[in-house]
C-alpha angles and dihedrals in degrees: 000000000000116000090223126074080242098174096048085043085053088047113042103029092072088042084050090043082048097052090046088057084049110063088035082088124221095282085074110061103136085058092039087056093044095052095046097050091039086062103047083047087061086033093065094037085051080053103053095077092061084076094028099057085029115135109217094187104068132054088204113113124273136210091020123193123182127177130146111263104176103005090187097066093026087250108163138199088220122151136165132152132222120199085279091058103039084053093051088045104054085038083060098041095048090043095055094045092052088042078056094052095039086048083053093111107003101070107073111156120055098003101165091059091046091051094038085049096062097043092057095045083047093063091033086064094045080055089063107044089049101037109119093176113069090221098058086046089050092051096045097052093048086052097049087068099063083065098055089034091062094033094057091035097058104021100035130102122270100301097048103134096047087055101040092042086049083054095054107044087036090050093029093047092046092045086055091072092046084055090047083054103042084055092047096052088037088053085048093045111028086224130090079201122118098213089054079042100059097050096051117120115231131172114230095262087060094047096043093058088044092051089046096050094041088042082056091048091041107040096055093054095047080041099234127193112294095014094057102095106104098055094079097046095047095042082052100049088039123105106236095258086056093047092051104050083038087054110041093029123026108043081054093068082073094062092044098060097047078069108044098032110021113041094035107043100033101032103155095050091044090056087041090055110025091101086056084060098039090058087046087052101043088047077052087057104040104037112030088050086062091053098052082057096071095042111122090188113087096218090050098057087050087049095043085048102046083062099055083043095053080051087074093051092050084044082050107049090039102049090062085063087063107041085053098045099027109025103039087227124122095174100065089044086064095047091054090049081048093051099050098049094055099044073054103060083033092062095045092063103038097046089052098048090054091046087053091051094056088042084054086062095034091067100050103037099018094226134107091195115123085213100058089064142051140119079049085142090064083068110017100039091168096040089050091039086059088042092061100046093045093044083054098046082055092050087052100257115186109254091030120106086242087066101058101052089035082050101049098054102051087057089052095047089041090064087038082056130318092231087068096049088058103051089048091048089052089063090060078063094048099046084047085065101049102040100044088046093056096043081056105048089045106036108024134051127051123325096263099178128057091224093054087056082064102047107117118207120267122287134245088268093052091044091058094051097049087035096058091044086046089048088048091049093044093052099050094046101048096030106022088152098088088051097041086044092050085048100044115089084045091052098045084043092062097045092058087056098054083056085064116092120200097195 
């Protein structure tokens, strides 16, 4: 047990920082920027003893805080975090301090209320990857939109609000069905907690309505295929900080709550309909990689392809439905949970590394146009050398960090059925095609434009953005076994719960 209240420190000091930016006032904005980033910076260092004083031998829940909340309706303020958690957390406190170092020059107007709105959707996150009580979950991920909302709506492109008001009916409509489904199960229950959640009894009619209202939730934050629309839209309009974060944290809160909501509390209807998901994931995969293929927007490709990318993490989760129910074989159950962790912290790092990297050209030509590039390694050799790398870790190169998850959960759906294997091994083509297209006509050739003759290399700040996510991909594809080990009792855990059946 950690003498510090670790998890409420990790949440409210960046809400506090928030607030201070706040009342600094616009004409600031030097202090406002030097506050902000000097407490993500604490923020990520606070971060570090979860995995310090972390005990990789148990799945029971760490750090744990517990005080009433709303005694009334036994809603509690109760966190704790498991090896999933504490992975999802530091990848959310190191990502917000490097989007406050790469904002450094780009944001010019407002500057107190960016930075304060990144520091409040940074503890909001945390929230949600330590909240034990649904409700507080529940509380904690409808909060976390105001943020983005506000982040794409002031600081996006020209069609801002469009995008940012798409984001919030498509994220707020689907999370309505998740709160229907938490006061159900609390009228059944009498507890907002997961643990008294997770023993419940329900028949499969019961459990059939609950799967369907969490998927909903669930499937419009991952995005999943045909809910995905407003990804691109939002990831486009957004300023670079906003797509990033976007990008390696919150579509990960999707992922997230098919593990802790849908397979354990609902088990049987997870196992009736996984097959329904793992079709929807595998269209994900297939499809939207082929349309990433024909973007001519280099953020949209990165969006489009971010999606194809998330498939892998639902194929992931649900085929180990099927290789426990179905299969027998908890193993491989296990492999295919790994997997799409994992493919989860990879992704973070590698989708916010390429929209960095667009964000690295944005601010000096102020287009996002693959046409408008090429020959950019004649002028900007290290930029284009990070480009590269981070262009083949998308594509699933072996020693990158998008290899191993990618990897892992095509063993796992290979022993589920070989046909799905297959399908899910063409996208690594796929995403070959795009990626690497997109890396040549950028990056290679001849310089056909004047102002890309001009473009200069990025700078000690941007070096030290793409540097720390390099670093990040470079770790997890050569080394995976820390972050499989930290994830490990949790994920063992779960697996012995699908096994589990409630009717």
């Amino acid at each position: 047990m950690h003498p510090w209240p670790l998890l409420s420190i990790l949440i409210w000091l960046p809400i506090l920082g928030g607030a201070l930016a706040l009342m600094l006032g616009n004409e600031r904005a030097k202090t406002a920027r030097w506050l902000a980033l000097g407490v993500a910076v604490l923020t990520f260092v606070l971060s570090l003893p979860l995995i310090v004083h972390f005990d990789y031998f148990t799945s029971a829940m760490q750090f744990v805080e517990r005080r009433d909340w709303i005694p009334a309706y036994d809603i509690q303020y109760h966190l704790g975090a498991d090896g999933i958690s504490v992975a999802l957390i530091v990848l959310t406190t190191l990502t917000t301090a490097l989007v406050l170092i790469g904002a450094w020059t780009s944001i010019e107007k407002r500057v107190n209320q960016y930075v304060a709105a990144f520091l409040f959707l940074e503890g909001l996150m945390i929230g949600v990857f330590t909240a034990i009580d649904s409700m507080l979950f529940y509380v904690f991920f409808e909060g976390m939109l105001i943020p983005m909302f506000i982040i794409i709506g002031v600081w996006g492109g020209p069609r801002r609000v469009y995008a940012s008001v798409k984001f919030f009916l498509y994220t707020f409509l689907g999370s309505v069905f998740m709160l229907v489904g938490l006061i159900y199960l609390y009228l059944k229950t009498g507890s907002w907690q997961l643990p008294d959640l997770y023993a419940v009894q329900l028949d499969a009619r019961e459990q059939m309505w609950l799967f369907f209202a969490f998927l909903v939730a669930f499937a419009v934050k991952v995005p999943m295929f045909p809910v995905h629309t407003w990804l691109p839209d939002a990831h486009v309009e957004a300023p670079t900080g906003g797509s990033v974060i976007l990008a390696a944290i919150m579509l990960k809160i999707g992922g997230y709550g098919f593990l802790r909501f849908n397979l354990p509390i609902v088990p049987d209807a997870s196992h009736e309909f996984g097959m329904l998901v793992i079709v929807l994931s595998l269209i994900a995969v297939v499809y939207i990689g082929l349309v990433a293929l024909v973007q001519d927007d280099m953020k949209k490709l990165i969006a489009y392809s971010s999606i194809s990318h998330m498939g892998f993490v639902t194929l992931g989760i649900f085929i180990s439905m099927m290789l426990v129910r179905d299969a027998g074989n908890p193993e491989a159950a296990r492999l295919g949970m790994q997997g799409a962790m994992v493919q989860m912290i990879s992704h973070g790092f590698i989708s916010g590394a390429m929209f960095s990297c667009v964000g690295v050209l944005y601010d000096r030509m102020h287009s996002r146009m693959i046409k408008d590039y090429g020959g950019v390694a004649n002028v900007m050799p290290w930029f284009a050398a990070f480009f590269v790398f981070f262009g083949m870790a998308n594509s699933g190169l072996p020693g990158t960090s998008g290899f191993v998850g990618e990897f892992m959960v095509v063993l796992a759906s290979f022993q589920a059925h070989p046909g799905l294997a297959f399908v899910a091994a063409i996208t690594l083509i796929v995403g070959a095609a795009y990626t690497l297209w997109l890396v040549k006509r950028v990056v290679f050739g001849e310089i056909g434009n004047a102002h890309v003759a001009e473009l200069e290399d990025i700078n000690p700040r941007e070096w030290i953005v793409l540097g720390t996510f390099a670093i990040g991909v470079l770790l997890i594809g050569v080394y995976p076994k820390p972050l499989t080990d930290l994830m490990e009792p949790a994920i063992a855990q779960l697996a012995s719960h699908l096994a589990d059946s409630k009717l």
